[in-house]
C-alpha positions in Angstrom: 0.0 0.0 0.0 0.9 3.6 -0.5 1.3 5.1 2.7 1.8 8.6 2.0 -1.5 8.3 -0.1 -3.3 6.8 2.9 -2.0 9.8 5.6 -3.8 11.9 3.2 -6.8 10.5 3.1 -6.6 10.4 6.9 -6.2 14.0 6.8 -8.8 14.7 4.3 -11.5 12.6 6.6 -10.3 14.0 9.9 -10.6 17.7 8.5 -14.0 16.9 6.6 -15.7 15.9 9.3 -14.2 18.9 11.5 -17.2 21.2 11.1 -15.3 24.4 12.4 -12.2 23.1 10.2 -9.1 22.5 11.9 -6.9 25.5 13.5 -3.9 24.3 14.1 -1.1 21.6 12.6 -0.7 20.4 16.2 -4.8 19.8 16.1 -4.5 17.9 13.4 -1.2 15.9 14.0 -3.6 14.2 17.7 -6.1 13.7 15.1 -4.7 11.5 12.7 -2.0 10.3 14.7 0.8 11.7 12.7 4.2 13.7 13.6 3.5 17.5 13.5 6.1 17.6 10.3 4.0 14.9 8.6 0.7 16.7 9.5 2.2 20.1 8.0 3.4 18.0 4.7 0.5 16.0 4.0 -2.0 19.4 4.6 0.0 21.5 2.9 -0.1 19.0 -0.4 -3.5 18.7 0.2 -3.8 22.9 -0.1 -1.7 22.5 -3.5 -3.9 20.1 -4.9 -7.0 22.4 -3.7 -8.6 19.7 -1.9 -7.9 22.1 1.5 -8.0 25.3 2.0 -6.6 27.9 4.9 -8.8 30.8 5.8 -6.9 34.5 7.1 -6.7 32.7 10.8 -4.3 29.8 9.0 -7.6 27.2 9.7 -7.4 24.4 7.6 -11.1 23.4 5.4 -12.0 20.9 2.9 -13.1 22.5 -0.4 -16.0 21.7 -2.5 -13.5 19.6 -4.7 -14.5 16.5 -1.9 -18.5 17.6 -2.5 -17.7 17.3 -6.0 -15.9 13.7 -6.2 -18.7 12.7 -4.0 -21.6 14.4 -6.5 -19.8 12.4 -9.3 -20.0 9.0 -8.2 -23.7 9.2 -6.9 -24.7 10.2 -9.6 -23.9 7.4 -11.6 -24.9 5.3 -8.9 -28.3 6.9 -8.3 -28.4 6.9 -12.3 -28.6 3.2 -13.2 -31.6 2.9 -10.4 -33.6 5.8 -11.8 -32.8 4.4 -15.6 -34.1 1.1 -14.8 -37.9 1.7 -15.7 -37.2 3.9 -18.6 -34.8 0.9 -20.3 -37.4 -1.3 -19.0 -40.0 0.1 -20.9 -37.5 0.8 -24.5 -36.5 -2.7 -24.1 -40.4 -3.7 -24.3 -41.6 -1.5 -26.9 -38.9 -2.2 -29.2 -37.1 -6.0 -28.3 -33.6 -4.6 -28.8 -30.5 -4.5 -26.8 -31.0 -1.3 -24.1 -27.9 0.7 -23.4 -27.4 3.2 -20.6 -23.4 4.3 -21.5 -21.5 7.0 -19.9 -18.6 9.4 -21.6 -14.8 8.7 -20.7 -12.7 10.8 -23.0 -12.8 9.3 -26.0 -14.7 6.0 -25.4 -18.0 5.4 -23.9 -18.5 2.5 -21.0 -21.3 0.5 -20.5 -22.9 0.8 -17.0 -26.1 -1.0 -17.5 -27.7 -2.9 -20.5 -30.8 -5.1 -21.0 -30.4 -8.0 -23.8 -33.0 -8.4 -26.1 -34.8 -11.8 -25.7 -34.6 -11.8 -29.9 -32.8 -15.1 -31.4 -29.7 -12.2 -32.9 -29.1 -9.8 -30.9 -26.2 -7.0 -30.5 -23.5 -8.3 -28.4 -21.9 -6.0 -25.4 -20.4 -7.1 -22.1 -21.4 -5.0 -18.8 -18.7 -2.5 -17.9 -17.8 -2.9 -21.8 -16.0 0.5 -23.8 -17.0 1.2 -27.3 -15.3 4.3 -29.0 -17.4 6.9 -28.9 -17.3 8.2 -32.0 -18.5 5.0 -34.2 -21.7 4.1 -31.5 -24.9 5.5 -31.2 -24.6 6.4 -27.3 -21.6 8.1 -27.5 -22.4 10.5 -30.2 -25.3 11.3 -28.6 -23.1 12.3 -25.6 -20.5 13.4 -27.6 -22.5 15.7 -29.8 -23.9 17.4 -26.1 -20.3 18.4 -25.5 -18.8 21.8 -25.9 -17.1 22.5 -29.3 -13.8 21.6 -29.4 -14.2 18.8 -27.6 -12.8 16.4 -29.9 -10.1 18.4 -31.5 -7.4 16.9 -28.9 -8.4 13.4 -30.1 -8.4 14.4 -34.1 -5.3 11.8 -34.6 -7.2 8.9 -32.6 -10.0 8.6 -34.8 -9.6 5.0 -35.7 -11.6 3.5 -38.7 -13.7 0.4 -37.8 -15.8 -0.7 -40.8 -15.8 1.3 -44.3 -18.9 3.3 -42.3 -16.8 4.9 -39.3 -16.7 8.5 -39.4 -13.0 9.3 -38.4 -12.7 13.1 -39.6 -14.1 15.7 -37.6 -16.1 17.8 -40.2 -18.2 14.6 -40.9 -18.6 14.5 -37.2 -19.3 18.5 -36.4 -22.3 17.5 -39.4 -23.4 14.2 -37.6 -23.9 16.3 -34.5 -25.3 19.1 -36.1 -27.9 16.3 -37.5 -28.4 14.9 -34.0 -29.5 18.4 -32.5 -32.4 18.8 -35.1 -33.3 15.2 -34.2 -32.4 14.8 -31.1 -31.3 11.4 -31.2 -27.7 9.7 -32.9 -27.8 6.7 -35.2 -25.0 4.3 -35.8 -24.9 2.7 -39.1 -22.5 -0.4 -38.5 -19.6 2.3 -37.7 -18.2 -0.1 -35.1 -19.2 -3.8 -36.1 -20.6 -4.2 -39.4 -23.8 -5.5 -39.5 -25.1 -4.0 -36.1 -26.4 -0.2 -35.7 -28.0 1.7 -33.0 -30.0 4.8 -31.8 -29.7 7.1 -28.5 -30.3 9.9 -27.2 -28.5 12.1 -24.0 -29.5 12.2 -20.4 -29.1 15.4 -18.4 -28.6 16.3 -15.0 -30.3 18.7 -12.7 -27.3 20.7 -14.0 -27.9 20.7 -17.3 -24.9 18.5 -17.9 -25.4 15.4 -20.1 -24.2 12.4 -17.6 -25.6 9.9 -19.9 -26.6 8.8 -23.0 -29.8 5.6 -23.5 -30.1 3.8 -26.4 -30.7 0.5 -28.3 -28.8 -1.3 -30.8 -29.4 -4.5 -33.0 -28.5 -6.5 -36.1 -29.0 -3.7 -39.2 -31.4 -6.7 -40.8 -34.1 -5.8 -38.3 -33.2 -2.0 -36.9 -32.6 -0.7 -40.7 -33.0 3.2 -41.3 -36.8 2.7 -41.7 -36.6 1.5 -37.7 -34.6 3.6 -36.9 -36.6 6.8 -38.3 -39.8 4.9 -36.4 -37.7 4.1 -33.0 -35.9 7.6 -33.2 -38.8 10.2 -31.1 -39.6 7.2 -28.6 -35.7 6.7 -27.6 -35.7 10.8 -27.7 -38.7 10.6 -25.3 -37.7 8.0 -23.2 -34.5 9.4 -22.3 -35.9 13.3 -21.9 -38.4 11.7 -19.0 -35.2 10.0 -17.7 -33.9 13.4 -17.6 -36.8 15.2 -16.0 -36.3 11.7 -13.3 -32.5 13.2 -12.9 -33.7 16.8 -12.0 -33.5 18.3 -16.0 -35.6 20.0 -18.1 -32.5 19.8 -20.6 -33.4 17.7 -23.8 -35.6 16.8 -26.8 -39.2 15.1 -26.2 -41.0 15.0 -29.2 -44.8 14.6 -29.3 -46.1 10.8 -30.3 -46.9 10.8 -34.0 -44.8 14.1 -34.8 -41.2 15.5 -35.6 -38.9 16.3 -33.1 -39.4 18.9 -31.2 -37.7 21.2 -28.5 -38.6 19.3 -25.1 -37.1 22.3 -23.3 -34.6 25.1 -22.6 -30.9 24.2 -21.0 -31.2 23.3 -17.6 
């Protein structure tokens, strides 16, 4: 184990749950059971790194960066329990695989998925990573990202299959496509023969954490199913949003276009 890593955890908790802070080194040396030197060290990393902060009297506080790690991970843990009725009810009305995928980088991960009971079927593994840019889930998420965000990936675009998109003006127009739809298609971009449509999740915060969608052999979920499939996933995944504290999204009326669901949240 790492000791110096776990002294500063030690310090982090003992100063977090300090609701006054901690005024001086000596204070917090008895409370973690550390030399004063090692204290002063670790705490004064700690400040560098901005998870502490000293106030004009020298007292030592934990900074929102802790509330913020925290925010992160409930959130996708709160996420796959509040998602579970909304790909509950996707995976009934349409029999296809149900993807909830979140964003890392360039990649997306699977956190939660419902097979389709169909004989063929898309094939993904739980905790799984697709690239982003050639799967229906991340370019929804990818396409509710700020501009630019790709540009630091532009020599990473890998092709798949003859359909992957790898330069970033096709891209900049996929997305541009996706936010007068609202939802993202994948056309066999990362395994040939199997295709996909999703839409983003936000958060209370406007941010999108999320993106749901389904995905299946291009035999059955062709661009005819996917047009037809399109507004539910869009709908589906805007209620999922208004379930995560958003008004963010696209919710488009049953038996119409796409329409605005709402402004930024």
């Amino acid at each position: 184990m790492d000791k110096t890593l776990l002294k500063g955890l030690r310090v982090l908790e003992a100063i977090a749950d300090e609701p006054e802070g901690v005024r001086t080194i000596d204070r917090l040396a008895a409370l973690v059971g550390l030399s004063r030197s090692n204290a002063h060290r670790t705490a004064q990393t700690l400040v560098h790194a901005g998870y502490l902060e000293r106030d004009a009297d020298g007292c030592l506080r934990a900074t929102t960066r802790l509330f913020e790690l925290g925010a992160r991970a409930l959130r996708k843990l709160d996420l796959r329990a509040v998602a579970l009725p909304f790909m509950q009810r996707l995976s009934a009305a349409t029999h296809e695989t149900v993807h909830l995928s979140v964003l890392d980088g360039l990649e997306v991960v699977y956190i939660d998925k419902i097979d389709s009971a169909l004989p063929i079927r898309a094939y993904t593994s739980l905790g799984g990573r697709a690239p982003a840019y050639a799967v229906a889930t991340g370019k929804a998420l990818l396409g509710a990202q700020p501009d630019g965000y790709l540009e630091p990936y532009a020599g990473r675009l890998l092709r798949h299959t003859p359909s992957t998109l790898v330069d970033l003006a096709s891209l900049r127009r996929e997305f541009a496509r996706l936010r007068q739809q609202g939802y993202a298609v994948n056309r066999g971009e990362w395994r040939e023969g199997v295709g996909g449509v999703a839409a983003a999740v936000f958060d209370g915060s406007g941010h999108a954490v999320a993106a749901l969608g389904i995905s299946g052999p291009l035999d059955r979920l062709g661009a005819a199913r996917m047009r037809e499939y399109g507004p539910l996933v869009v709908r589906v995944a805007f209620h999922l949003s208004n379930a995560m504290g958003s008004t963010r999204g696209y919710a488009p009326a049953p038996g119409a276009g796409p329409r605005r669901g709402g402004p930024p949240g």
